[in-house]
N, C-alpha and C positions, 0 to 999 in steps of 0.2 A: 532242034536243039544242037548247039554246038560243043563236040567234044573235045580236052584236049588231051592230045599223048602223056602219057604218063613219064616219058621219057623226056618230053620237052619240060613238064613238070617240076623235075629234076635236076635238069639242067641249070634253071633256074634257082635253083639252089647253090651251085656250085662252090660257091664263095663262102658256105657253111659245110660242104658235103668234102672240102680238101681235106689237109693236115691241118695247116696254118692255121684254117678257121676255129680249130676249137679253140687256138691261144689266143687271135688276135681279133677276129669278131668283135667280140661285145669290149675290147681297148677301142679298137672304129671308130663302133656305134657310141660309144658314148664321148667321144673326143669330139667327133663333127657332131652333136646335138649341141654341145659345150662350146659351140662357133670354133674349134681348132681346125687349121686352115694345115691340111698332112702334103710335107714334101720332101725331098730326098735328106735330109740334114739330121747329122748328132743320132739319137736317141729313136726319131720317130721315120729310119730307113726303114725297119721290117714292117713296120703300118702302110708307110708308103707303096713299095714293093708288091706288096698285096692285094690293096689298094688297084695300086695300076693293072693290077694282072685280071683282076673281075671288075674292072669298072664298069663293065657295058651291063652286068646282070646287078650289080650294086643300084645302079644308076635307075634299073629298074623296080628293085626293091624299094630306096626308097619313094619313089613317084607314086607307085602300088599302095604300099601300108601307109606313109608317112604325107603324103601328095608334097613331098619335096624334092628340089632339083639339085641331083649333087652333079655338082659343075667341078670343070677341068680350067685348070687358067695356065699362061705361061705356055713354055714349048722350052725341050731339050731340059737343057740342067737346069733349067729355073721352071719345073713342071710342077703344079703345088692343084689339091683337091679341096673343097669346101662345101657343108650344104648353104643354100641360098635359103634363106626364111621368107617368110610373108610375116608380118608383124599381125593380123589379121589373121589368118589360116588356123582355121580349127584342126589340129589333127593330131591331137591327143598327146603332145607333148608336154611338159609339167614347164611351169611358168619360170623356175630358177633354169631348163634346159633351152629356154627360147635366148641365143645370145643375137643383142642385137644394137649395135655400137651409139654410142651418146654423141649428141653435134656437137659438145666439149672435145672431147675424144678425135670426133671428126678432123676438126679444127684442127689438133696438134698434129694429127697426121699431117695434114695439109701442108700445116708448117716444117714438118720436118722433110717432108718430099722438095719443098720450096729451097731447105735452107744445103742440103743434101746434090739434089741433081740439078735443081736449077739455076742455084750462085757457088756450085761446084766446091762444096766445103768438105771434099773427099778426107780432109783430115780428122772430121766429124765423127769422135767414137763414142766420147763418156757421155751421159746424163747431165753431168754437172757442164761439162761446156756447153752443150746445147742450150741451155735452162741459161746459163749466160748469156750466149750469141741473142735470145731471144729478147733479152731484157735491156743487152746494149747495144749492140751492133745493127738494129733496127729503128732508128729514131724515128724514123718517117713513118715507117709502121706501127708505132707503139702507141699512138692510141688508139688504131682502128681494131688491133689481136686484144687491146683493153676491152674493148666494146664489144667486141665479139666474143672472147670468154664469158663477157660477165651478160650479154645477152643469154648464152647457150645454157649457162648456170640458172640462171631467172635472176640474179643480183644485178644492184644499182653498178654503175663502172666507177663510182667515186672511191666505191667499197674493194674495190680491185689493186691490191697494190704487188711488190714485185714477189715477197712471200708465197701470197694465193697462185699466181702466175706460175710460180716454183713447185706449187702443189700439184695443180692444173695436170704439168708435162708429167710428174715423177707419175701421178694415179694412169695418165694415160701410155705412157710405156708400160707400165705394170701391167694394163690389160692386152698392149702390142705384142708382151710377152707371152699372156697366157694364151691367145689364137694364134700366137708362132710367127707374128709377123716381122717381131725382132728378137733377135735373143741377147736375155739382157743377167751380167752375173752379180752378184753381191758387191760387189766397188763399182758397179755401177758403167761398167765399160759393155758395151753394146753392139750388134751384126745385124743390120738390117740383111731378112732373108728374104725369098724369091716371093713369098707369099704377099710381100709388101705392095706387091704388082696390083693387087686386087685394091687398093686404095682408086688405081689409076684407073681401073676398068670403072668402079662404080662413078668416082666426083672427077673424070678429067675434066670436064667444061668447068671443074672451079679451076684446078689446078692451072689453066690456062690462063685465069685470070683472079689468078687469089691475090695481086699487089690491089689491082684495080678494087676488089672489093673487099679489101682491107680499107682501102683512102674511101669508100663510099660512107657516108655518115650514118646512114638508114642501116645498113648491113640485112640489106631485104632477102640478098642472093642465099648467103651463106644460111639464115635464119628457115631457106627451105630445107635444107639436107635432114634427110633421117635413116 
């Protein structure tokens, strides 16, 4: 029989056995259950901080209790943490703390990485312009982000018009906001943050080619993402 130190025991604890931890523990643990994605900005420094200071025993904790992966993404100032889920994965987490993004949602990610880094619309701040650019400035793509919202929704694309498209983006910042991947204020003016990285790590082979399967008719590609 294998024993271990009691010391080593402990150790592993350390990230409740600090100061910090009695305050900012269980803010954490229940921020990353909530899909919030913790990196240096605003409000969520001292989580951050934290964070980064017991990553290696955290990282264990949740693998141990949780059999989940709390990943690191980013490097230097755009350092941001997140747990990874299994949509599957039984491990006793309550079904409103399983966050786990919609291929509507997807989608608008997509499009705003597109409309952002790729055709360089660095002037890109509000809600409201974007939700424009989207609705005009895109002729060639506008019926395939048709057909592929109203795919991801389950509606017909006939039933899609620029209103729902309007809704579409606002519900999906609204959740960009609440995992921290943008910060977004009451007018609507908007800061894509570091965590937004983690879009690229999971759908880059779309983002490479999200014009192409925008103009596809089928939209087979995007129709896999979950």
């Amino acid at each position: 029989m294998e024993y271990t130190d009691e010391a080593e025991i402990k150790n592993s604890y350390d990230f409740l056995d600090c100061e910090q931890g009695k305050n900012l523990f269980a803010i954490l643990d229940f921020a990353l259950k909530d899909g919030v994605h913790i990196q240096e900005y605003g409000k969520q420094k001292d989580l951050f901080l934290y964070l980064r200071r017991y990553y290696h025993t955290l990282k264990t904790y949740y693998i141990n209790f949780w059999g989940l992966e709390l990943e690191e993404g980013g490097s230097g100032a755009g350092l941001y943490y997140y747990l990874k889920f299994c949509p599957d994965a039984k491990n006793g987490i309550p079904a409103n703390h399983k966050y786990m993004m919609s291929n509507e949602n997807i989608l608008i990610g997509l499009l705003l990485y597109k409309v952002y880094y790729i055709d360089h619309s660095i002037e890109l701040d509000s809600l409201k312009k974007f939700q424009k650019m989207i609705r005009t400035d895109y002729p060639d793509l506008k019926a395939g982000i048709v057909k592929a919202l109203a795919k991801a929704k389950g509606e017909k694309a006939t039933l899609m018009n620029d209103a729902k498209i309007d809704t579409c983006i606002k519900n999906a910042f609204e959740e960009f906001n609440k995992i921290k991947w943008i910060s977004i204020e009451e007018n609507g003016i908007f800061e894509i943050l570091p965590a937004f990285d983690r879009l690229t790590r999971e759908f880059a082979h779309y983002i490479n080619d999200i014009d192409a399967i925008l103009n596809d008719n089928s939209n087979e590609k995007l129709s896999a993402t979950s």
